[in-house]
Residue, then its C-alpha position, 0 to 999 in steps of 0.5 A: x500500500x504504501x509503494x502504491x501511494x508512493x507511486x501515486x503521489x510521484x505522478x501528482x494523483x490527488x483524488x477522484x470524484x464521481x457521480x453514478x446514475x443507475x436505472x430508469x429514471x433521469x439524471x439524479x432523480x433516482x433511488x440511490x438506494x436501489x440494486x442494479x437490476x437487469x436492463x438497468x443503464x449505469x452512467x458514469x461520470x466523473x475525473x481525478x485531481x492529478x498534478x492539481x488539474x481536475x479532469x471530467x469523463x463519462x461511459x454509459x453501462x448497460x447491467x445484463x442486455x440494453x434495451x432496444x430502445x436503449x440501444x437506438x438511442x447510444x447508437x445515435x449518441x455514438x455516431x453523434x460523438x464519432x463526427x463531433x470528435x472528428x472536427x476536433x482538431x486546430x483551427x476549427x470553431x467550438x461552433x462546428x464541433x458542437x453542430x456537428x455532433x447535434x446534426x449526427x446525432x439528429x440524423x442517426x435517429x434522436x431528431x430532437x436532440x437538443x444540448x445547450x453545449x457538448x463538451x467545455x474546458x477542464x482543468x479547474x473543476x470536475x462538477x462545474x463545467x467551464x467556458x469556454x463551451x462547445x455550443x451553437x454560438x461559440x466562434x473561439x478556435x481550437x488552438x494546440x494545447x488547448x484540454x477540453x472535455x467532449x461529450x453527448x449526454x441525455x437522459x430519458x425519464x423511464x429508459x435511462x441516462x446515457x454519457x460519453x464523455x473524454x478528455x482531449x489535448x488538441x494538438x498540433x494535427x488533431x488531438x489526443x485522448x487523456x483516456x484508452x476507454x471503450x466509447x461503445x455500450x459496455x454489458x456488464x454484470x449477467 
């Protein structure tokens, strides 16, 4: 344990903060109570302190088979991330990552899909989301050295909350990821 520590405080970790949702309702209006029960999402979202910069990811679990109705919807959320973290690169606005992910989002099935921003800068705080946003009207450029979370969010009263959410450096010729984590719908547990 205390070479486990050691290593640790060697590389700057501090702590880490998490919020999970699980079941059917929206967003934090759950019984955190509950068990996990099959058909049950499981939102995760959360980050580290390291080397005092806080950082903000977030996956969605299904506990046993999703849902087709769950599935329909991470399916689109996904295409939605897929496009909006391919325009993540130098020299394009917050503006066009952000109508991008809503216009894949839209198009692959969530119509009304609608967020006030997809994504924000991170450094500061995990639970209070930082401007500059990825939103509609935002003209700032993506500039190398720039860290930004990136993320499509939505919650559906009876069905579940979905997140995917990662932490991005853009750099010289796109950007690179802070995590390796699977962005698909992950079956865990039955």
């Amino acid at each position: 344990a205390n070479r486990f520590a050691r290593e640790h405080q060697l590389i700057g970790f501090e702590s880490a903060e998490t919020m999970v949702n699980i079941g059917p309702s929206t967003w934090g209006a759950g019984d955190p109570l509950r068990a996990v029960a099959e058909g049950d999402l499981i939102q995760f979202d959360g980050g580290v302190v390291l080397h005092g910069a806080r950082t903000d990811i977030g996956r969605t679990f299904s506990y046993g088979r999703a849902t087709a109705a769950q599935q329909r919807i991470y399916n689109a959320l996904h295409a939605g991330f897929v496009a909006g973290a391919a325009t993540l690169q130098p020299g394009r606005r917050f503006r066009d990552v952000f109508w991008t992910t809503l216009d894949a989002v839209r198009a692959a099935g969530i119509p009304s899909y609608t967020r006030g921003h997809v994504g924000h800068s991170i450094g500061s705080e995990i639970f209070i989301e930082e401007w500059p946003f990825f939103s509609a009207t935002e003209e700032r450029v993506l500039e190398p050295g720039m860290a930004l979370a990136f993320e499509v969010p939505y919650y559906v009263d009876g069905i579940g909350s979905f997140q995917i959410e990662n932490n991005v450096l853009i750099t010289d010729n796109g950007h690179e990821l802070f995590n390796e984590l699977p962005t698909e719908l992950v079956v865990v547990g039955r």
